[in-house]
C-alpha positions as CSV (number, residue, x, y, z in Angstrom):
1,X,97.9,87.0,102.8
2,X,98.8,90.8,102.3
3,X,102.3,89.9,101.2
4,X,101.2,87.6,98.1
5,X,98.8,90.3,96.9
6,X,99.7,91.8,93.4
7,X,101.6,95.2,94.0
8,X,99.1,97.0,91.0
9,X,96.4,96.2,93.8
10,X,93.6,99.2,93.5
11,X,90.5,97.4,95.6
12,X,90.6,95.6,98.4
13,X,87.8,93.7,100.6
14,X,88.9,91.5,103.6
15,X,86.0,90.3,105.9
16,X,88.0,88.8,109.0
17,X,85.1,89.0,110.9
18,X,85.5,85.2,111.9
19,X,89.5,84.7,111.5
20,X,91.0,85.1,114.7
21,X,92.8,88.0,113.9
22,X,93.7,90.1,117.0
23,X,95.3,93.2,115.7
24,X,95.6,95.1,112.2
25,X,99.5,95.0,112.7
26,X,100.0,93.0,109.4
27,X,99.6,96.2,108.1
28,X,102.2,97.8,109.3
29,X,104.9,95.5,107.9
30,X,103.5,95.1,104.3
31,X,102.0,98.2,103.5
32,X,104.7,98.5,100.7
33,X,102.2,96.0,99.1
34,X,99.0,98.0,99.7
35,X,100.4,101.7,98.0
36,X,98.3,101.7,95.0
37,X,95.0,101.0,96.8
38,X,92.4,103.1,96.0
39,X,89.8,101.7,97.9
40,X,89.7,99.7,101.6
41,X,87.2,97.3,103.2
42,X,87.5,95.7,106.1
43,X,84.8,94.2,107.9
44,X,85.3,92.7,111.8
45,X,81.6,91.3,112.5
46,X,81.2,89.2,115.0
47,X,85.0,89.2,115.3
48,X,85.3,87.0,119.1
49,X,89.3,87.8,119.1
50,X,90.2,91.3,117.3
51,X,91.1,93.9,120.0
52,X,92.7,96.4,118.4
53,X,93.0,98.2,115.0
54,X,96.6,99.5,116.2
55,X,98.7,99.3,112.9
56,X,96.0,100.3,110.5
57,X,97.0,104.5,111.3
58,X,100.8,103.8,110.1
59,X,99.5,101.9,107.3
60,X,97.3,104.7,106.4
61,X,99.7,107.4,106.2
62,X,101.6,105.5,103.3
63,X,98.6,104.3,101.3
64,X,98.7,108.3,99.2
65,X,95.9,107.1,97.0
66,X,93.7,105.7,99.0
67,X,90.3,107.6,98.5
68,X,87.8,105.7,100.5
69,X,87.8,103.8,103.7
70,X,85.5,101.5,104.8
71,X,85.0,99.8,108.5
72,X,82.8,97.8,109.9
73,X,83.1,96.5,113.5
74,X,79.9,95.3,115.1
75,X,79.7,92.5,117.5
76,X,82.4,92.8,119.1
77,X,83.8,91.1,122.1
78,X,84.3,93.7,125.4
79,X,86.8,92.7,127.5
């Protein structure tokens, strides 16, 4: 999904609340797509599989114009 986005890209809003994602490490291998974001939502509500959010801090540290970051994970599974 990340991969096929178009590289002038400057707002984006993923909910994966309900798609099995487990990790944010798709990040860390595309973020040459995500470098002119300006603006970051991801939502993980009532997210039954995602367990970690490792990847996202790499991907962070090469988005330079990102301004704002927004994350929402509520209902979350504990294990």
């Amino acid at each position: 999904l990340i991969e096929s986005l178009p590289a002038e890209l400057r707002v984006l809003r993923l909910d994966l609340g309900f798609s099995g994602l487990e990790t944010l490490d798709m990040f860390t291998s595309t973020v040459q797509c995500l470098k002119s974001l300006v603006q970051l939502k991801l939502r993980f509500t009532g997210s039954s599989h995602f367990r970690t959010a490792a990847g996202l801090g790499v991907a962070l540290r090469e988005m330079e114009n990102l301004m704002y970051l927004e994350l929402w994970c509520a209902e979350l599974r504990n294990s």
